[in-house]
DRENDO-1510 file (C-alpha; in Angstrom, 1 decimal, always signed):
<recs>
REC; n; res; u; v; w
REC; 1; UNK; +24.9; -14.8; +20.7 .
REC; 2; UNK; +22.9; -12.0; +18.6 .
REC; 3; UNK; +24.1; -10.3; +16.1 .
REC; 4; UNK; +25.8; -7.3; +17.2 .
REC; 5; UNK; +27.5; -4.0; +15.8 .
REC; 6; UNK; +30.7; -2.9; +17.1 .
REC; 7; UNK; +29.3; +0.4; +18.1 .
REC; 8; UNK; +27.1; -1.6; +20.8 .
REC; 9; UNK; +30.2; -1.8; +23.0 .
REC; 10; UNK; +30.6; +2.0; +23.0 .
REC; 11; UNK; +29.2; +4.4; +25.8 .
REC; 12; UNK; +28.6; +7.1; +23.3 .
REC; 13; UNK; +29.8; +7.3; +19.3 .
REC; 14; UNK; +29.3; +11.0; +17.8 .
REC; 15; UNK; +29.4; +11.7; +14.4 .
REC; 16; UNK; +27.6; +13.6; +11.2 .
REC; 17; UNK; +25.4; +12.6; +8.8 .
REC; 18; UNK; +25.6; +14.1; +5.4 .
REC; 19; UNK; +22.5; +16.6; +4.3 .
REC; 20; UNK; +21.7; +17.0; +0.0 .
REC; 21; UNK; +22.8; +20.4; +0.6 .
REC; 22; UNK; +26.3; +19.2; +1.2 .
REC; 23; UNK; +26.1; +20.2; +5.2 .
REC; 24; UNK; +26.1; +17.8; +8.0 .
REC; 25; UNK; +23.1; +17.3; +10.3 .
REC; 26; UNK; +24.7; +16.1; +14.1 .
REC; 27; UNK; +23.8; +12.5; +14.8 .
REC; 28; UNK; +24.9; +10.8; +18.2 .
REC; 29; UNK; +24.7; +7.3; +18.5 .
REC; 30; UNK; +25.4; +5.3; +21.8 .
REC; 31; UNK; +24.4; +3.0; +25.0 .
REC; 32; UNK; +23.0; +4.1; +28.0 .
REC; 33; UNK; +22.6; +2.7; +31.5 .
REC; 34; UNK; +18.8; +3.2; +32.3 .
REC; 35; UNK; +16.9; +1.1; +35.0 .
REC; 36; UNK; +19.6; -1.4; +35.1 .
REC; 37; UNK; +19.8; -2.4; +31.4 .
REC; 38; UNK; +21.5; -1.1; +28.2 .
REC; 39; UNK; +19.6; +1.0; +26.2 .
REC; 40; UNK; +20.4; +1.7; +22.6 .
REC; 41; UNK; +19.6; +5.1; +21.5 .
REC; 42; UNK; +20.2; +7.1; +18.0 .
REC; 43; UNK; +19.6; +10.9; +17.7 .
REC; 44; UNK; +20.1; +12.8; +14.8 .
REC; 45; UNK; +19.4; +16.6; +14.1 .
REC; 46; UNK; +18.4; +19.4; +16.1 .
REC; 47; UNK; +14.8; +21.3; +17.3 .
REC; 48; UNK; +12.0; +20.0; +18.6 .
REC; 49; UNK; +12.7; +16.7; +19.6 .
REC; 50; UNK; +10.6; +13.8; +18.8 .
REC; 51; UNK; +10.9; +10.4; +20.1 .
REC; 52; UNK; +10.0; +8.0; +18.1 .
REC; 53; UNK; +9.5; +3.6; +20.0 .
REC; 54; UNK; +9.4; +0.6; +17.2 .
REC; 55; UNK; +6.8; -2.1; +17.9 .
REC; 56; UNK; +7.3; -5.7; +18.3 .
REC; 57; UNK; +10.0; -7.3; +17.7 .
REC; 58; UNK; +12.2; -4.4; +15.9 .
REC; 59; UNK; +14.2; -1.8; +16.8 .
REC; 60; UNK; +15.0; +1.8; +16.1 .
REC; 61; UNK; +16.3; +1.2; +13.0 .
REC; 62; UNK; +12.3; +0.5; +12.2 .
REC; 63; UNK; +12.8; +4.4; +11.6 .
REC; 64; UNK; +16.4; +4.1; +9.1 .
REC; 65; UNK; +14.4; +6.0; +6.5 .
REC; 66; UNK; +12.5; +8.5; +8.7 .
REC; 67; UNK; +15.2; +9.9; +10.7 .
REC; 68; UNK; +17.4; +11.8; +8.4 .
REC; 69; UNK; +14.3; +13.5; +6.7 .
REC; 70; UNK; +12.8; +14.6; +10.0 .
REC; 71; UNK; +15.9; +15.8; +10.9 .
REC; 72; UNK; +16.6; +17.8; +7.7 .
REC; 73; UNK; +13.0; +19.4; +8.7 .
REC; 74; UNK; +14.5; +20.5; +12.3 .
REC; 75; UNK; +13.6; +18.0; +14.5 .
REC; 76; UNK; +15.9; +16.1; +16.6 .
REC; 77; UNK; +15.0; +12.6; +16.1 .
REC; 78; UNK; +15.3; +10.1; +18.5 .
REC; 79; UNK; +15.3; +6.2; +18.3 .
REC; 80; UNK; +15.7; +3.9; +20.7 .
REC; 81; UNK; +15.9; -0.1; +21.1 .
REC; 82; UNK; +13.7; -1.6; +23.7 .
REC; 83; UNK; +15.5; -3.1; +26.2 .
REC; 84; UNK; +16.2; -7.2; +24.9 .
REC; 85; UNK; +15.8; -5.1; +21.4 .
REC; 86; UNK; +18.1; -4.5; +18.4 .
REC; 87; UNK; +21.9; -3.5; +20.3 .
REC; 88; UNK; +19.6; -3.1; +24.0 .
REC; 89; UNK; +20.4; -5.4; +26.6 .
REC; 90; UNK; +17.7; -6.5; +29.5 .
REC; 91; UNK; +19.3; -7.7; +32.8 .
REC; 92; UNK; +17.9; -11.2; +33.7 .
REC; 93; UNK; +16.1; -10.1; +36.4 .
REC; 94; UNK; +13.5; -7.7; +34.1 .
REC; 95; UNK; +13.1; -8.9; +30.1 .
REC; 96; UNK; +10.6; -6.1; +29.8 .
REC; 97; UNK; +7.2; -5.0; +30.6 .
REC; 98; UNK; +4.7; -2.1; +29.6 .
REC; 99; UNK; +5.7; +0.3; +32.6 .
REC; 100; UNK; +9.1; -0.9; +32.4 .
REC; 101; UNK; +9.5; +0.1; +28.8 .
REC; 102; UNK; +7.7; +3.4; +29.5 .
REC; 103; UNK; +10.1; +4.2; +31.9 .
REC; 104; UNK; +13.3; +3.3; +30.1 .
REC; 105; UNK; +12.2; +5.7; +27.6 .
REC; 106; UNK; +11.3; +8.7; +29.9 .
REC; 107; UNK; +15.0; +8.0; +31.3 .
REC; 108; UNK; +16.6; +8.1; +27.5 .
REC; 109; UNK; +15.0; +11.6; +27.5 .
REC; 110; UNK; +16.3; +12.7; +31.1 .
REC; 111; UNK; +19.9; +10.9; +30.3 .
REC; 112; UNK; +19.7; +13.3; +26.5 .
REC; 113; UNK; +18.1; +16.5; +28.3 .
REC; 114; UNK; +15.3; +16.3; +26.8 .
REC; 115; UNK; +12.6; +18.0; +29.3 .
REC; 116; UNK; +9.9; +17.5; +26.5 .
REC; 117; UNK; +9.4; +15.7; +23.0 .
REC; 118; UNK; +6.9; +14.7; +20.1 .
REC; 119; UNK; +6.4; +11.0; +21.5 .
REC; 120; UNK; +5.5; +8.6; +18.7 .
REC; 121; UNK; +4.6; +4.6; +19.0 .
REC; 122; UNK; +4.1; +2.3; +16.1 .
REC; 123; UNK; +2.2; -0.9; +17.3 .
REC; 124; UNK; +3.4; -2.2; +20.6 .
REC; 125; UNK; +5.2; +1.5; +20.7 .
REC; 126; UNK; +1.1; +2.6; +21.3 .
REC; 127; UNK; +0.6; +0.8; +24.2 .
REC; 128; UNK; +4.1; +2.8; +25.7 .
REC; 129; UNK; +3.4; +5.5; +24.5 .
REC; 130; UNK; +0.2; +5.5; +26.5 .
REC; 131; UNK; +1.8; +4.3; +29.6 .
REC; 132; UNK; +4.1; +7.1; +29.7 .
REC; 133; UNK; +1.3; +9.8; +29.6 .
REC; 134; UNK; -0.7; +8.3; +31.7 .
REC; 135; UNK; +2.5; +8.3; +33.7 .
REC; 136; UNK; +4.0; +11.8; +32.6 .
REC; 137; UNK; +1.9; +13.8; +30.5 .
REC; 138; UNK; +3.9; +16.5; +31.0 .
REC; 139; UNK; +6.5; +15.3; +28.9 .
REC; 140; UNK; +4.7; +15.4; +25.5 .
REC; 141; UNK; +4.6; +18.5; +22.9 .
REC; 142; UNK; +2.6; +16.3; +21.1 .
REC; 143; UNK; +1.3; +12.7; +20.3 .
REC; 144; UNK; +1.8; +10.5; +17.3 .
REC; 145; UNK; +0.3; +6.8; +16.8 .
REC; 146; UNK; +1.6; +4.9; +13.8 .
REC; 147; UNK; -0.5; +1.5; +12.8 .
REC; 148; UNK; -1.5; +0.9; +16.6 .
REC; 149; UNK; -4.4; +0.5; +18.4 .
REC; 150; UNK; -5.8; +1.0; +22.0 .
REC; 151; UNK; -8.1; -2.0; +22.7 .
REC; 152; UNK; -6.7; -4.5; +24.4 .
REC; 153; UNK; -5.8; -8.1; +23.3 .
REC; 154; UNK; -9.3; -10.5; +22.5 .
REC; 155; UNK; -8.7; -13.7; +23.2 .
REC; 156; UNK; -7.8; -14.7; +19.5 .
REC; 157; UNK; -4.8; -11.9; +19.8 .
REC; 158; UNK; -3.8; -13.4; +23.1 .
REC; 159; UNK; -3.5; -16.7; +21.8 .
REC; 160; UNK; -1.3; -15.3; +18.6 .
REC; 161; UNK; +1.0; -13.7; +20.6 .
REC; 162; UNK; +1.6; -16.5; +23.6 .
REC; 163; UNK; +2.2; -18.5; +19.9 .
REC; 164; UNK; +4.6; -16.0; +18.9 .
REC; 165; UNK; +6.8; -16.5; +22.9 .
REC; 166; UNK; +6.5; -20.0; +22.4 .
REC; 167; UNK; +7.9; -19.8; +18.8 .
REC; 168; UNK; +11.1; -17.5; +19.8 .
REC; 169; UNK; +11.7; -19.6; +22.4 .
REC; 170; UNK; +11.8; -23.1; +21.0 .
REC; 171; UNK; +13.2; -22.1; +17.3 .
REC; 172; UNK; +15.1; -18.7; +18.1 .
REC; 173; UNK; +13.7; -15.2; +17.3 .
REC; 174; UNK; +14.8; -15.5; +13.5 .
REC; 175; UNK; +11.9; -17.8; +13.6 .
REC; 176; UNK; +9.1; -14.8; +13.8 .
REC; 177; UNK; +10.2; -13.3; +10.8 .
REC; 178; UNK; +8.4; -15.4; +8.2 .
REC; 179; UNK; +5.0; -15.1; +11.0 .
REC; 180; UNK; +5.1; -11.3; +10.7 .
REC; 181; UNK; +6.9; -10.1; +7.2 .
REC; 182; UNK; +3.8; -11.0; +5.7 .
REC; 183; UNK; +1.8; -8.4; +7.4 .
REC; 184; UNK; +4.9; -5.9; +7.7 .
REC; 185; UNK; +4.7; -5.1; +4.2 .
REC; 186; UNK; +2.4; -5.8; +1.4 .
REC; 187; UNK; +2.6; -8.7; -1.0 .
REC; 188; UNK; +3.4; -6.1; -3.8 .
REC; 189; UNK; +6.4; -4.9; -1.4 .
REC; 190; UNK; +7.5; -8.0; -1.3 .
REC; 191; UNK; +7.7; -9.2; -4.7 .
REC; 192; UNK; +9.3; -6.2; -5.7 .
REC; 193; UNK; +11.7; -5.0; -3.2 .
REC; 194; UNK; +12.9; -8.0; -1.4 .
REC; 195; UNK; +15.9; -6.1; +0.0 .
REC; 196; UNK; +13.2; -4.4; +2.5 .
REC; 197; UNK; +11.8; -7.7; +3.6 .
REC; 198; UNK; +15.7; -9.2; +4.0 .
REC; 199; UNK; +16.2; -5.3; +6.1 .
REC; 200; UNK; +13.1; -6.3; +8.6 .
REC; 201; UNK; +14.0; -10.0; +8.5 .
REC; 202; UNK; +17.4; -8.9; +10.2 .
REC; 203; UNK; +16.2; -6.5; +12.8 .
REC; 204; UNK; +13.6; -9.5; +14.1 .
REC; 205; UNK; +16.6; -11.7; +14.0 .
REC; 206; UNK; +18.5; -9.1; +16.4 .
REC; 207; UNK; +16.1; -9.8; +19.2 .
REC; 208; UNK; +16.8; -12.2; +22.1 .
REC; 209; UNK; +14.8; -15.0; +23.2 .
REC; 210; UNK; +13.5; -13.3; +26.7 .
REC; 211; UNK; +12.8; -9.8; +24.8 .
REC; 212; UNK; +10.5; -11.4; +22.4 .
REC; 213; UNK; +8.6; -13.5; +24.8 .
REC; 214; UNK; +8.4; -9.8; +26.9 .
REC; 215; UNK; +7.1; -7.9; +24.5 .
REC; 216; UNK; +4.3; -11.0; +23.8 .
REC; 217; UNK; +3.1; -10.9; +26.7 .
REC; 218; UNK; +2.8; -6.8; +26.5 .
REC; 219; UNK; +1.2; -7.2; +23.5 .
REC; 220; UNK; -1.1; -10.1; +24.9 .
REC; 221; UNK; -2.2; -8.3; +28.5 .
REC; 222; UNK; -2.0; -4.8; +27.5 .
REC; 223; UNK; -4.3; -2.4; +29.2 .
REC; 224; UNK; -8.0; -1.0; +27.7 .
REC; 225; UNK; -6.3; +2.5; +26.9 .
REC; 226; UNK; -9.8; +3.6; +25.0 .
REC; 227; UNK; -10.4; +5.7; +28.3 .
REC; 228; UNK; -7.0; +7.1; +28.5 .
REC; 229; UNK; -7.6; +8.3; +25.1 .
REC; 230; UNK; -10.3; +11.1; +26.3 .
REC; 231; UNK; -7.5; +12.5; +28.6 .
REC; 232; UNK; -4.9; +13.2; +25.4 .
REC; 233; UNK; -4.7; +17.0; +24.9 .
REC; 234; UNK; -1.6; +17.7; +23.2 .
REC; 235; UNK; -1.7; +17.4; +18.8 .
REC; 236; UNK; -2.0; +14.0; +18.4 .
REC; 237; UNK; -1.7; +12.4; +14.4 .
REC; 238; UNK; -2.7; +8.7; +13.5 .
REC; 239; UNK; -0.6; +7.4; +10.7 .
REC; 240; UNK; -2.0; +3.8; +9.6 .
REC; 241; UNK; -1.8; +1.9; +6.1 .
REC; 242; UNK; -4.9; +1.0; +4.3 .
REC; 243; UNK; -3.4; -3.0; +3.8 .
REC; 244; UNK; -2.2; -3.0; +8.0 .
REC; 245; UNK; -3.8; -6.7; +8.6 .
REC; 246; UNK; -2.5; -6.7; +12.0 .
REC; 247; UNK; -4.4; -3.5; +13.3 .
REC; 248; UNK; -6.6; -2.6; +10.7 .
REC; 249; UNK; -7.6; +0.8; +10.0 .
REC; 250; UNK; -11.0; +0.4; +12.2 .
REC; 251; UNK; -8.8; +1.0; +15.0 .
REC; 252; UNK; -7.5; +4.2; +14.0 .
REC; 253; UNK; -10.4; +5.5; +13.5 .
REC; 254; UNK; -11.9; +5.1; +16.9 .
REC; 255; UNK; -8.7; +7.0; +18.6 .
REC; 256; UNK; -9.5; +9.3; +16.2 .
REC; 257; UNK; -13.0; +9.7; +17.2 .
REC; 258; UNK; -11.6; +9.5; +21.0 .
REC; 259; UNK; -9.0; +12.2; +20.9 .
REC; 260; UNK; -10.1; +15.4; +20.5 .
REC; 261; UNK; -8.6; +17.4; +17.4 .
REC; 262; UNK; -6.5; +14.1; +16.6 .
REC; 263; UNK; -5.7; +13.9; +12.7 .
REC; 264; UNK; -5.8; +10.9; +10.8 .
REC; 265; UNK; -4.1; +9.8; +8.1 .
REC; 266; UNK; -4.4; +6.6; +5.8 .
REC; 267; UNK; -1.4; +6.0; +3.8 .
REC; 268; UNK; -2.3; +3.1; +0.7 .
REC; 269; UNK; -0.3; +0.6; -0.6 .
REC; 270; UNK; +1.1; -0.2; +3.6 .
REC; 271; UNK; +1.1; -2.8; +5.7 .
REC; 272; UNK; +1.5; -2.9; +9.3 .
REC; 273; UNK; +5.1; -1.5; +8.8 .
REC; 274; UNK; +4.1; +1.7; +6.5 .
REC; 275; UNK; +6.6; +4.1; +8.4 .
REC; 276; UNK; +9.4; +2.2; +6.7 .
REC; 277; UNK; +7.1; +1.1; +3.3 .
REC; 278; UNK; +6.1; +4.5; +2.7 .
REC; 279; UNK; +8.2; +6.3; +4.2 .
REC; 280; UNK; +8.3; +8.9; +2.3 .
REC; 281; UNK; +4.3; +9.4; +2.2 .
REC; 282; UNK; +4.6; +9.1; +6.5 .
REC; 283; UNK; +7.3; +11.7; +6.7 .
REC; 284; UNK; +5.5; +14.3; +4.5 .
REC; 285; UNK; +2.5; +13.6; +6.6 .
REC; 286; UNK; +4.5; +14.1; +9.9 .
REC; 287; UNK; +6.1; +16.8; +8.7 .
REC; 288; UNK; +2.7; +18.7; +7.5 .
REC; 289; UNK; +1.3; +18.3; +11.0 .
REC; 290; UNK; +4.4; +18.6; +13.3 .
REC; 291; UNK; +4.4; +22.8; +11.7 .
REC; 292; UNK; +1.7; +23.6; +14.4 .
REC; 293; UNK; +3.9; +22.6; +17.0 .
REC; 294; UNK; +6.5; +25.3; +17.4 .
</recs>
C-alpha cells in the first residue's frame, strides 16, 4: 500500500496558514473526482491564480517551499498530484498519459473556478503544460517552464526512461530515488542538507507502480513541442539551474529563442530540482516577472 496522509480520505480540508505578519493566508487542501480518478489538489492564497504541475515522479509538494511565498505576493497557488502521484489515485483502466494529465488539470481549474491561471510545468510538467495550450490556450494569463525542455525523447532518453518503468515495477517506486536524487539536487546539496534529499526521497516513494511506468512512457514518447512553441503568446519565463544534468540549460535556451518575449533565467548552484533547491532565488524570479501580469 503507499504511504498515505489522513487528509487523502477527505473530500475537501480547509484551513490557514500562518503569514510573518501574524495574519493567515487561506489554504484549502482536498481530493477531487476528475476524469474518473482522485486528484489531489492544494491551494493557498488569493489573486491571480497560478497553477503550478511537478515533473516525474513527484508530487505537488515539489512546490512545499514555493507556495506560501507566492501566496504572501497575492497569488493563489495551486498544486496538484498527477493522477497515480503523491495522495492521487488513477483508476485501473487509465495510469496516465500526456492528454490525460492535461485534462485532469484543466478540470482541477474548472472543479476550483478558476476560468484562467499562470500555468507552470517543471520537467515532465513541460510536456503538460504544452498539451493543455495546444489544447486550451485560452486558459493561460501566462506561461512558466521550470528545468524542462520541448524536444522530444532521443533514443538514449527513451531507453532511460523504459529503464526507469522496468525499475518501479520489478523493485517498487522507492527504487528510483537513488537513479534520480543525484540529478535532483547538486552534490553540494546533498552533502550538506541531507534532509532535502530524505524530503524528495519520500515524495518518489509515494508514487505507485502503474503511475511511474505512465509517466515513463510520457516522458519517453512525448511530442516535438519545438513548433508549438512559435504559437505561445502569453508572458512566458524559463527558470532552469546552471547544474540541471537531466535537461541542461541548452534546452532552455532554444524555447527562449522560440517564444517570443520569453524571459530566461539561470539560477546556479541547481540541479534539475532548483524550484525546491533554490527556492528562494526561483520565487524572487517568479515574482519579479509575474508583476506584468495584472
Amino acid at each position: 500500500m503507499r504511504p498515505r496522509l489522513l487528509l487523502a480520505s477527505l473530500s475537501a480540508v480547509i484551513s490557514s496558514t500562518a503569514l510573518a505578519g501574524g495574519g493567515t493566508m487561506p489554504r484549502q487542501e482536498g481530493m477531487l473526482d476528475v476524469n474518473g480518478a482522485q486528484i489531489h489538489y492544494v491551494s493557498v492564497g488569493t489573486g491571480i491564480p497560478m497553477l503550478l504541475l511537478h515533473g516525474y515522479p513527484l508530487s505537488g509538494e515539489l512546490f512545499a517551499r514555493n507556495r506560501d511565498a507566492l501566496a504572501a505576493a497575492d497569488y493563489r497557488v495551486i498544486t496538484i498530484d498527477h493522477r497515480g502521484y503523491g495522495q492521487s489515485v488513477a483508476p485501473a483502466s487509465d495510469a496516465g498519459s500526456l492528454k490525460t494529465y492535461a485534462l485532469d488539470a484543466l478540470a482541477v481549474m474548472d472543479q476550483l473556478n478558476v476560468p484562467q491561471a499562470i500555468i507552470g510545468g517543471m520537467s515532465m510538467g513541460g510536456p503538460i503544460t504544452f498539451e493543455m495550450w495546444r489544447t486550451a490556450p485560452g486558459r493561460f494569463l501566462g506561461m512558466i517552464l521550470i528545468d524542462t525542455l520541448a524536444n522530444p525523447a532521443g533514443i538514449v532518453e527513451q531507453n532511460i526512461w523504459k529503464g526507469m518503468a522496468q525499475k518501479a515495477s520489478t523493485f517498487g517506486p522507492q527504487s528510483l530515488a537513488p537513479e534520480l536524487l543525484k540529478d535532483m539536487l547538486t552534490g553540494d546539496t546533498r552533502a550538506r542538507r541531507p534532509a532535502d534529499a530524505l524530503f524528495l526521497t519520500g515524495i518518489v516513494s509515494q508514487a505507485s507502480v502503474a503511475g511511474d511506468v505512465a509517466g515513463a512512457t510520457v516522458l519517453a514518447t512525448r511530442p516535438d513541442s519545438i513548433p508549438t512553441l512559435k504559437t505561445i503568446t502569453v508572458p512566458t519565463l524559463i527558470l532552469e539551474g546552471l547544474e540541471d544534468t537531466v535537461y541542461p540549460p541548452e534546452f532552455s535556451v532554444k524555447m527562449q529563442q522560440n517564444i517570443a518575449g520569453s524571459k530566461l533565467v539561470i539560477v546556479p548552484g541547481a540541479a534539475h530540482a532548483a524550484i525546491y533547491e533554490k527556492a528562494g532565488a526561483m520565487n524572487a524570479a517568479i515574482i519579479a516577472w509575474a508583476k506584468s501580469i495584472r
